[in-house]
TIKOL-223489 format. One record per residue: y, x, z negated of N, C-alpha, C in turn. Coordinates in pm, whole numbers, plus 50000, padded with zeros to 5 digits. Layout:
! residues N
YXZYXZYXZ
...
//
This chain:
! residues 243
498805008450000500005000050000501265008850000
502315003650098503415014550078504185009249976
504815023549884505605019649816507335014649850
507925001649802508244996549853510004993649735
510924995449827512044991149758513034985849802
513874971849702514864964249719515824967449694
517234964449731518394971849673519254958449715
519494952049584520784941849595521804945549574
522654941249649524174953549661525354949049737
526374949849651527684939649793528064953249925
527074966849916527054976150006526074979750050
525414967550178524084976850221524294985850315
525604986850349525634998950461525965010750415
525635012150257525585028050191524145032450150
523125021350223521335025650213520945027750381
520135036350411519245046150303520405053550310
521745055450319522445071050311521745083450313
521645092450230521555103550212519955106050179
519295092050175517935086650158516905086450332
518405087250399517475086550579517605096750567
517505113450496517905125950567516745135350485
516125144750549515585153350431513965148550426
513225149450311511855144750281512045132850263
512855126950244512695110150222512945104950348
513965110250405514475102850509513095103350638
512055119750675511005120150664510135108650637
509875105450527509045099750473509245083750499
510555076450501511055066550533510705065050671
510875071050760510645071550916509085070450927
508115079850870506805082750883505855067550802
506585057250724506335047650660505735046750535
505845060350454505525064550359506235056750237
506935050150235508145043350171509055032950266
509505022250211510355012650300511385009950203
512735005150253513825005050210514184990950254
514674983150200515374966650220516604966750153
517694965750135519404965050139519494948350124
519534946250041519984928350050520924924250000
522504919350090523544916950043523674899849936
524094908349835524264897349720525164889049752
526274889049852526954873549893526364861849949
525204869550023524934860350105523974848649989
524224850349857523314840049800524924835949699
525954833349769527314825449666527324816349721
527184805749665527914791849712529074782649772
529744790949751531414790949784531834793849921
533094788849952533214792250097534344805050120
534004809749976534714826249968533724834949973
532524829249925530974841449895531394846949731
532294842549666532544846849519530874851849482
531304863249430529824866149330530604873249178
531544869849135532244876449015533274862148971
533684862348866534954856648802535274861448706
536274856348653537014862748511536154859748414
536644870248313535944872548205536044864848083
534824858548016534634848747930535574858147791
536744847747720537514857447662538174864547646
538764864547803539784873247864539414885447900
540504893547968540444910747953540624911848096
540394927548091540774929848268539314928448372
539694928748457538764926148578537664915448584
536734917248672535944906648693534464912048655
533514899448599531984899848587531224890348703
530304896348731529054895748864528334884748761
528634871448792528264856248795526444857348789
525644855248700524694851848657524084843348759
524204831548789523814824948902523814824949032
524584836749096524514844949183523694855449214
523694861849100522384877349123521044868649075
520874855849005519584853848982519124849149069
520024838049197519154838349293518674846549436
519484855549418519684870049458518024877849415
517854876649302516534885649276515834870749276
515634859149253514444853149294514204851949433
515084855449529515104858549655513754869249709
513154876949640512154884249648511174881149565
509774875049638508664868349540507894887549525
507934899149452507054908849455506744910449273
505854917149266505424922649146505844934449072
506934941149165508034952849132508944947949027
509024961948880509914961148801511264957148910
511854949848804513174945248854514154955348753
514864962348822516064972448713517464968248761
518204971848683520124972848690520314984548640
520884994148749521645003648680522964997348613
522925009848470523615006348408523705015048287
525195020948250525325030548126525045027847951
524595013348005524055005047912522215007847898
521765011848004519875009948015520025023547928
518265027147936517785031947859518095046047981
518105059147912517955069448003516755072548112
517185076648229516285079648313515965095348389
514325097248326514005104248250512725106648346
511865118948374511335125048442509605117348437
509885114648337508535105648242508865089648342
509625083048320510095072048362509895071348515
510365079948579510345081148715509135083048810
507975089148721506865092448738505995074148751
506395068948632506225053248594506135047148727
507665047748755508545041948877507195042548998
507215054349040506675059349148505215056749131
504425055549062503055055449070502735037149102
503825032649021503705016749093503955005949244
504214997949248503994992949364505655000049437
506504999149364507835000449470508774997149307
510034991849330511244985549241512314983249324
512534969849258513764960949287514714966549213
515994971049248517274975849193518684968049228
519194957049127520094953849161521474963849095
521844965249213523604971949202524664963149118
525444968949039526454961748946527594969548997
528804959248998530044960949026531114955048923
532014960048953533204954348906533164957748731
533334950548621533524954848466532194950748406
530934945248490529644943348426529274930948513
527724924848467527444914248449527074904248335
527084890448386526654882648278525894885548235
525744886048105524854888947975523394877648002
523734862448016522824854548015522014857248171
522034870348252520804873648350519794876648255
520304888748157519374894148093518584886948029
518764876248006518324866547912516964858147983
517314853748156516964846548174515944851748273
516094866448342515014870048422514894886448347
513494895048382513054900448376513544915548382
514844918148365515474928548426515174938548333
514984950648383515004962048300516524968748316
517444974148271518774980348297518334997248241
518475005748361518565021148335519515025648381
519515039148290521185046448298520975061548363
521425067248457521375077248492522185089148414
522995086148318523875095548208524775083048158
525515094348063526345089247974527885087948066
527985079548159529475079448264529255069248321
530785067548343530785051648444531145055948573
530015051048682530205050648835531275037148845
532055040448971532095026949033531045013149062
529965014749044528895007149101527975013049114
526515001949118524995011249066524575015249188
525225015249314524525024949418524645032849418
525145038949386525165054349369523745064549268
523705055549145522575054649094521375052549116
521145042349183520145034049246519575040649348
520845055849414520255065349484519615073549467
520065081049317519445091449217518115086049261
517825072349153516545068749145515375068749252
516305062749334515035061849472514725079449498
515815085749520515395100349532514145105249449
514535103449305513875109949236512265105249223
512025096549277510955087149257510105090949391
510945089949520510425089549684509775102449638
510095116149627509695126049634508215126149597
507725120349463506875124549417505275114049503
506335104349609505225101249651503995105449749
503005104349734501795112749849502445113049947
502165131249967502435131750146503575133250145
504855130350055506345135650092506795149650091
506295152549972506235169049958505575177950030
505715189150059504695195450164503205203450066
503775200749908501965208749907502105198449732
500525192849768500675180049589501225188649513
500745201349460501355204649313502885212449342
504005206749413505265209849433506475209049304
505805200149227506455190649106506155194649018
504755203349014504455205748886504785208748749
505595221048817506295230948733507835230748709
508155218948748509685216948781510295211648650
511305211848636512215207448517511835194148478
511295197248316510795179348246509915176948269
508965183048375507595179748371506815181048236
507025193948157506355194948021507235195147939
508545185247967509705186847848510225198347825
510395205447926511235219947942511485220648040
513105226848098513155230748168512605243848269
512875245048403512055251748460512335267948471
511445277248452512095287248481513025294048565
513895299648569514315310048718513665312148823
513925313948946513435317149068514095330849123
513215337949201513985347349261513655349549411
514055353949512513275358349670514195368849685
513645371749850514045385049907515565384249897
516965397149930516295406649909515675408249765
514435421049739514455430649658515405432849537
516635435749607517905441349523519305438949576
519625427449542521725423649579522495425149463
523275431649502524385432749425524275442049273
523515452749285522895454649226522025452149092
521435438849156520235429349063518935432149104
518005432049070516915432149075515765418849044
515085417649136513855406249109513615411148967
512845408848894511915414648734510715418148773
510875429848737509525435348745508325428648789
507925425448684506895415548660506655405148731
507315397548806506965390448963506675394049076
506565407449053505935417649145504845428649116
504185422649052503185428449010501685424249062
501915410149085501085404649144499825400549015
500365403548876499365400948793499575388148755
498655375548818499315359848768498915359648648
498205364248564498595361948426499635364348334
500055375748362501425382648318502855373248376
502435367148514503535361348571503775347748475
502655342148490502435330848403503465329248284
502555339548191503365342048051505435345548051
505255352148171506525358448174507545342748220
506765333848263507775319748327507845311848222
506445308048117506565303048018507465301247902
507935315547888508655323247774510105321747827
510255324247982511695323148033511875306248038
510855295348036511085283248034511705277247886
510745283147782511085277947668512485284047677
513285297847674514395301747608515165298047702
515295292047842516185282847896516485273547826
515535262547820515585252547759516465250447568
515775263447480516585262947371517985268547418
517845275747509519825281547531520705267347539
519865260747647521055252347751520215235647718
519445231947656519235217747607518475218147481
518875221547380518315221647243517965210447196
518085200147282517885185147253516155181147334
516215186347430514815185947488513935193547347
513885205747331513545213447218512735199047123
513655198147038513685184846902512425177946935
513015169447085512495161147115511005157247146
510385171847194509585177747279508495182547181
508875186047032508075191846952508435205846924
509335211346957509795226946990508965230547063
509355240047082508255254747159507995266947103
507285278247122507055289847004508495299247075
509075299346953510035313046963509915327347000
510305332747081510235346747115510525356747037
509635363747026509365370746897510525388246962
511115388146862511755401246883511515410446991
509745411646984508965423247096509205418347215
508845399047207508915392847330510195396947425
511585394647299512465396347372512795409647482
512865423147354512955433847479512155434647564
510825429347585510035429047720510675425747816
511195412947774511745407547895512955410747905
513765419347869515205428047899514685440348020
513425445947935512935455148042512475454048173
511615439148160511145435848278512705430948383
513495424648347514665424248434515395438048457
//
């Protein structure tokens, strides 16, 4: 079954964007994945297409009308999580995305303007995820992250299965450093030790550079994750020497 995704949105002419280009865009063409854009006016009643009004209580701008996006998503009879981006959902997270992707496809409705009605949440099935702590203009932009991050990991997009393996968040750490030719720029050097050709040594040597990425630059993965074993003094000058 291909995996399969909806995108309700008052902009379908910003899908697939940057989603037709690359391994997805690849993969989209080859039918590895399908993409559907479904403009949310076309389900307003009005002979304006209104899908927003003012806000219950006053304040500035407008909220995306409840009875508009619900028949908007009952518009699609599928068995796909239904999500809203939103700086409100839960974070989206390497674990999550994996979720995403192993299932049939996901429905993603786009939010505009200062929010939506509260009583969607109430009344259909929506999950709301947040790509960070910031406000976009609107969830396509998001809704792009996601599909990205998700298309990739499906069969056959990548050019070899274990591409992902080792990549950032897979084991709740970030990923080690990379290096290629030349040899020596600027006067830097590859590390030793990736040229040795000993994969056990290489191994250890990515492991150790994964954990002390990760405590430098997200000490919050760390916590979260269970820690990791600290580099022991010896560890460290090894790896001063080996660079």
């Amino acid at each position: 079954m291909t995996w399969a995704a909806t995108i309700f949105t008052l902009y379908p002419e910003m899908f697939p964007g940057p989603l037709g280009l690359s391994l997805a865009g690849r993969a989209l063409s080859e039918g590895l994945w399908s993409l559907s854009p479904v403009q949310i006016r076309d389900f307003a009643t009005d002979r304006h297409r209104s899908v927003d009004d003012t806000p219950a209580g006053g304040g500035a701008g407008m909220v995306m009308r409840a009875d508009v996006l619900a028949m908007a998503l009952d518009s699609v009879d599928d068995d796909r999580p239904k999500l809203v981006m939103s700086p409100r959902g839960e974070p989206l997270t390497q674990s999550l995305v994996r979720d995403f992707a192993a299932g049939p496809g996901v429905s993603i409705l786009c939010g505009r303007f200062e929010g939506i009605d509260e009583r969607l949440f109430e009344a259909r099935p929506v999950r709301a995820v947040s790509v960070g702590d910031y406000v976009l203009s609107g969830g396509e932009v998001a809704a792009l992250v996601l599909l990205d991050a998700c298309v990739r990991l499906i069969p056959g997009v990548m050019g070899a299965a274990s591409s992902g393996d080792e990549e950032s968040f897979e084991s709740g750490l970030l990923e080690y450093p990379h290096y290629t030719r030349p040899y020596e720029w600027e006067g830097r050097t590859i590390p030793e030790v990736l040229r040795s050709g000993d994969h056990a040594k290489i191994s250890a040597w990515r492991k150790a550079r994964s954990e002390e990425e990760t405590r430098l630059r997200r000490p919050d993965l760390i916590a979260r994750h269970g820690g990791a074993r600290r580099p022991s003094p010896s560890g460290a000058r090894r790896k001063n020497k080996d660079e």
